[in-house]
Structure formats: C-alpha cells, structure tokens
Phi, psi and omega in degrees: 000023190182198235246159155348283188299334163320315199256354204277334150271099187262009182280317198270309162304333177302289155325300190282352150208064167274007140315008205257154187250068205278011186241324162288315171315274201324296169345295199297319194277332173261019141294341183241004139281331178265345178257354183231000170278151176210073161285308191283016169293184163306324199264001172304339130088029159257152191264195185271341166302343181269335183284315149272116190210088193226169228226117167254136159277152164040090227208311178071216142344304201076057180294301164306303167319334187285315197294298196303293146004284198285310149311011203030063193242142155254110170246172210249159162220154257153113199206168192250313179325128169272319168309324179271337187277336164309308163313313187286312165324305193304292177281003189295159186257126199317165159188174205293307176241098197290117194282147196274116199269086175251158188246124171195157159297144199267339185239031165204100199207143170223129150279140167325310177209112221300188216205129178293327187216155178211145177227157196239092204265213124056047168041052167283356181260025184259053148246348182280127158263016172206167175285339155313285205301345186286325182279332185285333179281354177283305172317318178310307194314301195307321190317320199266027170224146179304143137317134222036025181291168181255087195278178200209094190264132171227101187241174171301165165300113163282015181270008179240018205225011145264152226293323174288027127284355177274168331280166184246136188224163178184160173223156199224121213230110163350293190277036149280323200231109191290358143309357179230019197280028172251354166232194197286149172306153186212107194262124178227140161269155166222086188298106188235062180142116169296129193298331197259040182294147184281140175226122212246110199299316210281293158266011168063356164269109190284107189270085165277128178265157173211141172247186183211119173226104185262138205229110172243140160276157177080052198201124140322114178305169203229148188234047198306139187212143189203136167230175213174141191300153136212182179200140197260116186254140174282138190334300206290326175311306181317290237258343167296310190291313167326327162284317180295308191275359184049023193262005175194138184291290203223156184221144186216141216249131177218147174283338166218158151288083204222118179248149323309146190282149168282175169254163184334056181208189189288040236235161172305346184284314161300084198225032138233183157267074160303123177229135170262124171215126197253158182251000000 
C-alpha cells in the first residue's frame, strides 16, 4: 500500500496487517465465484480439475493465495516486491499445490494458465494513479481469466476516504496473533495517512505518508517512513472505466466482504467498496 522502502519490511508489513480473517475473505471470494461465475459453461475454457484456480494480484504475504492453497485451489500470487514475494515463499505452508510465486506488473502480465477467480484486494488498486493504468490493469486481468470468471476489487467505502479520518493510525503486536508465534515479539506502530498529506484536486492524487515504527526485541527500534502517490476512486468513476475497458460482461457493486453481502450504499451495513466483474 506504499512506496518500496514500504514492502521491502515485509515482516513488519505482515504484522501491521494480520487483522485480517483471511479464511472469512477467502470464504466471501468463492462465495463470489459460485454465485456470480459461470466458469462451468462450455465457454468457460477450464478443464473440471482447473476451475479452482486463483490469482491474488499486488499479493504482498500471499495470505490469500496461501489459504486458497491450503484448499487444494492452484493458486498464483503476483507481485512487483521482490522482498515481499522472498517473504511470502519463507512462510508459505507446504501443501499438495504449492503457490506459483510471480514478479509482475499488475497492469502488464501473462500467466501460464488463465485463472477462475482473481482479486485485486486491501484497496491496493489506489497505487494506479490514471485512468489509463486502471483500464490497462482491467484488461491485463481479464486476458489471464476463464471465460466467465470472476475479478474481485477491494477498495475503501467512499464515503472513508476524506481527510477527517487522518491520521489514520494503529499499532499491531506479533503476539496477537498465532500466525507469528515461531518468532520473537514484534510490536509495529503504523502510520497510513497523514492529517497534513497533499492533495491534488486536479488529479485526484493523494501523496501519502506512511510508517512503520518496529519494535523487535532485544534489536534497536527502527523507523521506514515514506510518501508515495495513491488515488481512491469513486463508484461512478470505477463504472466509467470499467465501460471504458470492455473487458467483463457484468458488473456488480457490493458493501462488504460478507455473506451474503449487502450492496454498495450509505447504509451501516455497508463499509467497503466490492466491485464483482465477470469476464
């Protein structure tokens, strides 16, 4: 969600965001392939061993792909960090189908073999700053996806994505979490916006900053701190580009990652942005 010097502690990226249920998200996403997919037609061009198959784009850790994995699905994980794809290798867990570990661009990529369902998650698609790399990364997906297959978009609610939400902060502690219980504690503060971050009306691009201030023990704390463009897009835009890239047959706007999910509006129930896109 941030510059190099961001993924490049992918240890410390990890920590700060394992609060995540990555066995309820995973649920929600083949929950969102059998109700809005149609891989098992003829044109679906999977074979039946092949139709679980999936793609975490901008992947980090691979929490998911690992999970999907772990499910005997072959999943792919794609990622431009070479540090974080070093990382995501170190922990992966053995399993029958092992994940295939790629270094690529998200909005220029060819797979061995296209894929059922693919997700772009943890509002990782604010690093496309124009409207060009968004149509390109839509098009890239659809080519490495079944007919009918499913992408999966996870951006924030926009109605969270202004400045009276700065700074947005949190601290994220190793020993929270029994995914980290083979190393030493490791305490990371996280800094993901700043109150006084620049915002450029004109381009709609936000220069955020963000740290890591890691606390390991018996190691002198350490601070990476960086800003770096991103930009947060609103439904109609999204529903603009998407019409723009001709690259998926139906599109469906949803509020959470939840089953069954509400849809996309103001309502309390609703609190990300889910875009469902069938090729």
């Amino acid at each position: 969600m941030s510059s190099p010097e961001f993924y490049s502690n992918a240890q410390a990226y990890d920590i700060a965001f394992s609060d995540r249920n990555f066995v309820d998200e995973c649920n929600f996403l083949d929950y969102c392939l059998q109700t809005y997919g149609a891989v098992d037609s003829p044109r679906g061009g999977l074979s039946p061993g092949n139709r679980q198959s999936f793609l975490e784009l901008a992947c980090g850790p691979g929490r998911h792909a690992q999970e999907f994995a772990g499910r005997g699905w072959r999943a792919v994980g794609l990622d431009l960090s070479p540090e974080m794809l070093e990382y995501a290798r170190s922990i992966e867990v053995p399993t029958n189908r092992p994940v295939s570990w790629h270094a690529g661009d998200m909005c220029d990529f060819t797979l061995d073999e296209p894929v059922s369902l693919a997700a772009n998650l943890m509002e990782s698609l604010s690093h496309l700053t124009t409207n060009e790399s968004v149509v390109n990364h839509l098009r890239a997906v659809s080519s490495n996806l079944a007919s009918g297959g499913i992408f999966v978009i996870e951006m924030a609610h926009p109605d969270t994505i202004w400045r009276d939400s700065l700074p947005n902060s949190w601290r994220s502690k190793s020993t929270e979490n029994p995914t980290f219980g083979n190393i030493p504690p490791i305490d990371v503060d996280v800094l993901f916006g700043a109150a006084d971050d620049h915002y450029d009306w004109v381009d709609q691009i936000w220069t955020v900053t963000t740290r890591l201030d890691i606390h390991e023990d018996g190691k002198p704390s350490r601070v990476v701190e960086s800003k770096y463009p991103h930009r947060w897009y609103q439904a109609q835009e999204l529903r603009a580009l998407i019409d723009l890239s001709e690259a998926f047959s139906k599109t469906w706007f949803l509020g959470n990652m939840v089953i069954p999910p509400p849809r996309l509006d103001n309502s309390e129930n609703s609190q990300r942005m889910v875009v469902v896109l069938r090729k």
